[in-house]
Biotite code that builds the C-alpha atoms (Angstrom):
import biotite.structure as struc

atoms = struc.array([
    struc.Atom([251.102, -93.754, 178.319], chain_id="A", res_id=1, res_name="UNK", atom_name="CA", element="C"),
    struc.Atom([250.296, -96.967, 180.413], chain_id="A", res_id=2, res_name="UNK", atom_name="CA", element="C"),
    struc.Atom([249.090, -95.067, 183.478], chain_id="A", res_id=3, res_name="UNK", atom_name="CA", element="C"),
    struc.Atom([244.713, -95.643, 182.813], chain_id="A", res_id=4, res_name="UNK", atom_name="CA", element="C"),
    struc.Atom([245.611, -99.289, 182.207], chain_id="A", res_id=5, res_name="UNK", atom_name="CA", element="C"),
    struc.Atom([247.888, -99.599, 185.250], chain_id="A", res_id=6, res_name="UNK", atom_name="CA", element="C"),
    struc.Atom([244.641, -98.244, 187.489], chain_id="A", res_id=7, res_name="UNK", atom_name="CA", element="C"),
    struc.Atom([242.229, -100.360, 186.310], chain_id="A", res_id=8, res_name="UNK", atom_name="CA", element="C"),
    struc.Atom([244.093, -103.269, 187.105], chain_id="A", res_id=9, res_name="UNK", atom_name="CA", element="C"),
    struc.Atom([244.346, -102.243, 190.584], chain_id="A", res_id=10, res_name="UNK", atom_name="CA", element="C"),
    struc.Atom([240.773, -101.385, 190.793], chain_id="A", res_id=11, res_name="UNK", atom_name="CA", element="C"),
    struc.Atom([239.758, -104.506, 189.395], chain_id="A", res_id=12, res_name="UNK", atom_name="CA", element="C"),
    struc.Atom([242.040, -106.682, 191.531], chain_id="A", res_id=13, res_name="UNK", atom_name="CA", element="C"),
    struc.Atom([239.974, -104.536, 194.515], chain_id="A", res_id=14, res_name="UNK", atom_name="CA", element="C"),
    struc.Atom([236.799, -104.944, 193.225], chain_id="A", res_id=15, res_name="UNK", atom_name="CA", element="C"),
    struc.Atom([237.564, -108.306, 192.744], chain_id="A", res_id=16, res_name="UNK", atom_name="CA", element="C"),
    struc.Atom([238.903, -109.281, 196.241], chain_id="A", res_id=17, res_name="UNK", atom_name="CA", element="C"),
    struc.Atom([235.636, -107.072, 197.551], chain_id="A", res_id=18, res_name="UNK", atom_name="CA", element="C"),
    struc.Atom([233.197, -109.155, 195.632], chain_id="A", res_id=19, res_name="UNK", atom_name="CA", element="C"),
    struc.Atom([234.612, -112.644, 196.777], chain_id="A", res_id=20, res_name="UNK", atom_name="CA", element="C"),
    struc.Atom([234.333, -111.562, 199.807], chain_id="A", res_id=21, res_name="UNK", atom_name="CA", element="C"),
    struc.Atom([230.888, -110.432, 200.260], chain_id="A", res_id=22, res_name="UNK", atom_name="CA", element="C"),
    struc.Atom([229.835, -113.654, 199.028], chain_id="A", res_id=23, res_name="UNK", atom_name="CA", element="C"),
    struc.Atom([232.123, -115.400, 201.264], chain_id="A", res_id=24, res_name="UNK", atom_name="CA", element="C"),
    struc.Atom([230.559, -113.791, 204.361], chain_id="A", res_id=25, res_name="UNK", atom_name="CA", element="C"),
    struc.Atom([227.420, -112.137, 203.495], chain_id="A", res_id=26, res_name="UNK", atom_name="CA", element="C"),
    struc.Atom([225.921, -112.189, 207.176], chain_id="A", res_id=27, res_name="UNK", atom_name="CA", element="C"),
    struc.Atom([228.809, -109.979, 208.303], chain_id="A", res_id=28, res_name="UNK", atom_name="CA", element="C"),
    struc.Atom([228.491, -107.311, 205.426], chain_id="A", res_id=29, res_name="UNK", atom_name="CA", element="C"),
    struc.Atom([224.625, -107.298, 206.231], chain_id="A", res_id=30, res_name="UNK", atom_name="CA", element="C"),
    struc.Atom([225.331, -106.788, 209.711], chain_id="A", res_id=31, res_name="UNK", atom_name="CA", element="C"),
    struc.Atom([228.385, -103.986, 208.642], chain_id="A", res_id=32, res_name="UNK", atom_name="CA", element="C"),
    struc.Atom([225.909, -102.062, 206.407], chain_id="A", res_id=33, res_name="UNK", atom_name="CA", element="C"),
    struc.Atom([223.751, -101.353, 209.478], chain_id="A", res_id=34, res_name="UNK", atom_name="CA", element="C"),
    struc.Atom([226.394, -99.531, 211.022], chain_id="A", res_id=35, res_name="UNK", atom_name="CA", element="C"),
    struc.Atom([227.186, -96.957, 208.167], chain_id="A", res_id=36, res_name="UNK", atom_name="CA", element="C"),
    struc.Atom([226.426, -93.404, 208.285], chain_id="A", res_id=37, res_name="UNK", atom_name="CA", element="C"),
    struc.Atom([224.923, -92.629, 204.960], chain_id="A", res_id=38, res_name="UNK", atom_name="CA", element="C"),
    struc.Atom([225.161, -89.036, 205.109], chain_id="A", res_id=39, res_name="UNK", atom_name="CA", element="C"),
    struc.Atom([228.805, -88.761, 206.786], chain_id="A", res_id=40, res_name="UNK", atom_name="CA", element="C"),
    struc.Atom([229.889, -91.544, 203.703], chain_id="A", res_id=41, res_name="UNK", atom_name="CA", element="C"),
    struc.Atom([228.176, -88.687, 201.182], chain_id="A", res_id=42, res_name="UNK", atom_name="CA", element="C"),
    struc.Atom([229.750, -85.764, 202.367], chain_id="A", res_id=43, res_name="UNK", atom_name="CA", element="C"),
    struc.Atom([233.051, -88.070, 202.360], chain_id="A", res_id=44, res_name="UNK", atom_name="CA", element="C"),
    struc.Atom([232.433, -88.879, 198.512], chain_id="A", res_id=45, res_name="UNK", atom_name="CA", element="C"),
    struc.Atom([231.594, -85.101, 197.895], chain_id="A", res_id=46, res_name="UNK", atom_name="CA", element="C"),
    struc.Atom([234.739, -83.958, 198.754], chain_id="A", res_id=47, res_name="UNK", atom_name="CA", element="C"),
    struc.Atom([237.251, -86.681, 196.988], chain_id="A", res_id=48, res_name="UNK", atom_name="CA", element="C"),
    struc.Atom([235.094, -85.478, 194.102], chain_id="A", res_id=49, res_name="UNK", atom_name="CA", element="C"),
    struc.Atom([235.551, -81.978, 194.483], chain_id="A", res_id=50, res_name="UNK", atom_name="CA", element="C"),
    struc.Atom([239.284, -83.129, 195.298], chain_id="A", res_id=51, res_name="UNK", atom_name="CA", element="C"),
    struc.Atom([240.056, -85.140, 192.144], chain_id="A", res_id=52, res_name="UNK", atom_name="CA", element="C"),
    struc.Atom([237.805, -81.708, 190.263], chain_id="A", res_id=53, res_name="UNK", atom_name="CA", element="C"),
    struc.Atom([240.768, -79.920, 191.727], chain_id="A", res_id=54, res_name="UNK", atom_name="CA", element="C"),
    struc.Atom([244.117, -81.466, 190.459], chain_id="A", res_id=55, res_name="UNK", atom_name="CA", element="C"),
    struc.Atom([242.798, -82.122, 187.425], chain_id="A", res_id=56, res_name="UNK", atom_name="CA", element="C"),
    struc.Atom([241.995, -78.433, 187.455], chain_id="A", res_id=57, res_name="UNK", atom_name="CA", element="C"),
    struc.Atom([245.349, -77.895, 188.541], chain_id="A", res_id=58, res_name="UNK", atom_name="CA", element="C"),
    struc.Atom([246.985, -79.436, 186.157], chain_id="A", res_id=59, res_name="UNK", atom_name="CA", element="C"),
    struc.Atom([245.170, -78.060, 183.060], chain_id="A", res_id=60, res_name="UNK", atom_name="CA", element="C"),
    struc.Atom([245.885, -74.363, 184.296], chain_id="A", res_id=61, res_name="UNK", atom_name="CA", element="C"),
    struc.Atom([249.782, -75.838, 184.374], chain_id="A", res_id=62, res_name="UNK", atom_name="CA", element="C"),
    struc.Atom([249.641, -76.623, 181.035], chain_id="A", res_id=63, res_name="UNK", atom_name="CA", element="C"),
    struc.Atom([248.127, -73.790, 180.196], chain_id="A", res_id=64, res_name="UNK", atom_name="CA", element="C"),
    struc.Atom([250.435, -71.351, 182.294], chain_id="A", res_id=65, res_name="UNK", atom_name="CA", element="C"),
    struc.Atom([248.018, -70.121, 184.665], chain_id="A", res_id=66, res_name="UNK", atom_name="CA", element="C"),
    struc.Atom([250.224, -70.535, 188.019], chain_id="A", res_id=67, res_name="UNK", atom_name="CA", element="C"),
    struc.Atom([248.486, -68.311, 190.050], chain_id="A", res_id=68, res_name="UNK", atom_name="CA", element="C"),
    struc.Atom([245.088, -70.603, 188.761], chain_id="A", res_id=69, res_name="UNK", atom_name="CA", element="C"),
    struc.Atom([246.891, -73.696, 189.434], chain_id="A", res_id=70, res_name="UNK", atom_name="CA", element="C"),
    struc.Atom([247.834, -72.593, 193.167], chain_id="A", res_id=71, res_name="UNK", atom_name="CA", element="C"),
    struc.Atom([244.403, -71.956, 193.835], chain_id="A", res_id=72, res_name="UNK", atom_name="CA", element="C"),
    struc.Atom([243.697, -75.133, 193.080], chain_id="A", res_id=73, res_name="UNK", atom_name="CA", element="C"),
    struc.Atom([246.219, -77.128, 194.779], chain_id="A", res_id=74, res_name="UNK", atom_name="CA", element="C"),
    struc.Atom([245.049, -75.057, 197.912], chain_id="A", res_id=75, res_name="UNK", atom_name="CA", element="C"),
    struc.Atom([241.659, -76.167, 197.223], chain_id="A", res_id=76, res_name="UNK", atom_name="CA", element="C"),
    struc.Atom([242.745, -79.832, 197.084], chain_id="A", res_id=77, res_name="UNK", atom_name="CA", element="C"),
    struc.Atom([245.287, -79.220, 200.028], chain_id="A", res_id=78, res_name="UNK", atom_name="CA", element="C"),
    struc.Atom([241.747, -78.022, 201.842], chain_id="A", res_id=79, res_name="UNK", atom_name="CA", element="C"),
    struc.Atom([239.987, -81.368, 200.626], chain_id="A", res_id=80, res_name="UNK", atom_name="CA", element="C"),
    struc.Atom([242.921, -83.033, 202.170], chain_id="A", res_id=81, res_name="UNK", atom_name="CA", element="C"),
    struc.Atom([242.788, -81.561, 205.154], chain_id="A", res_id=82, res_name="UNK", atom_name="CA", element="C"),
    struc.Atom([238.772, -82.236, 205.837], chain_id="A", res_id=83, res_name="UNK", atom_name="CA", element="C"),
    struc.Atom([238.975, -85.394, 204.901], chain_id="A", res_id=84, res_name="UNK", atom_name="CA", element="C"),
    struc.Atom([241.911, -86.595, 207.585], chain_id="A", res_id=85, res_name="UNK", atom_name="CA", element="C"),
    struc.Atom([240.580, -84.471, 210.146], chain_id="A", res_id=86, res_name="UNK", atom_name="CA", element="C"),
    struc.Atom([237.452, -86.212, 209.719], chain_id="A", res_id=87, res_name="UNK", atom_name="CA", element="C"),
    struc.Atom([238.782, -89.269, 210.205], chain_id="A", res_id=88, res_name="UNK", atom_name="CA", element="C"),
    struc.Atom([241.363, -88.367, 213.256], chain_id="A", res_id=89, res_name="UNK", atom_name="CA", element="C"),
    struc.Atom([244.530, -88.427, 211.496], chain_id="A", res_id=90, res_name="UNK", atom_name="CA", element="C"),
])
């Protein structure tokens, strides 16, 4: 299965582009930073956690046969979903 090695190489190519960037313009990421909302960004993180907890949740109750576990948890990750675009206007 070449799916973890296929992510990583898109993470890294982000983290890569991210990095050469902050040191090509380090006065406007110090000035950026000032701007963020720590606890907004936490709650933000909390929920793709509890998101990705979800589907992977999801899909071990699938393998396992548990439907009616494995809707409860796609309509927990359908509610993750739904914060996290409404939080952001969409």
């Amino acid at each position: 299965m070449d799916f973890p090695g296929h992510r990583s190489d898109d993470f890294g190519g982000l983290f890569l582009t991210y990095t050469v960037y902050r040191l090509q313009y380090p006065a406007e990421f110090a000035e950026a930073s000032k701007r963020l909302n720590i606890v907004y960004g936490g709650v933000n993180t909390v929920v793709l956690l509890t998101s990705s907890l979800t589907m992977a949740l999801a899909v071990h109750a699938v393998q396992a046969g548990q439907r009616g576990t494995a809707r409860s948890c796609l309509g927990g990750d359908g509610g993750a979903g739904d914060r996290l675009f409404g939080d952001q206007g969409l």
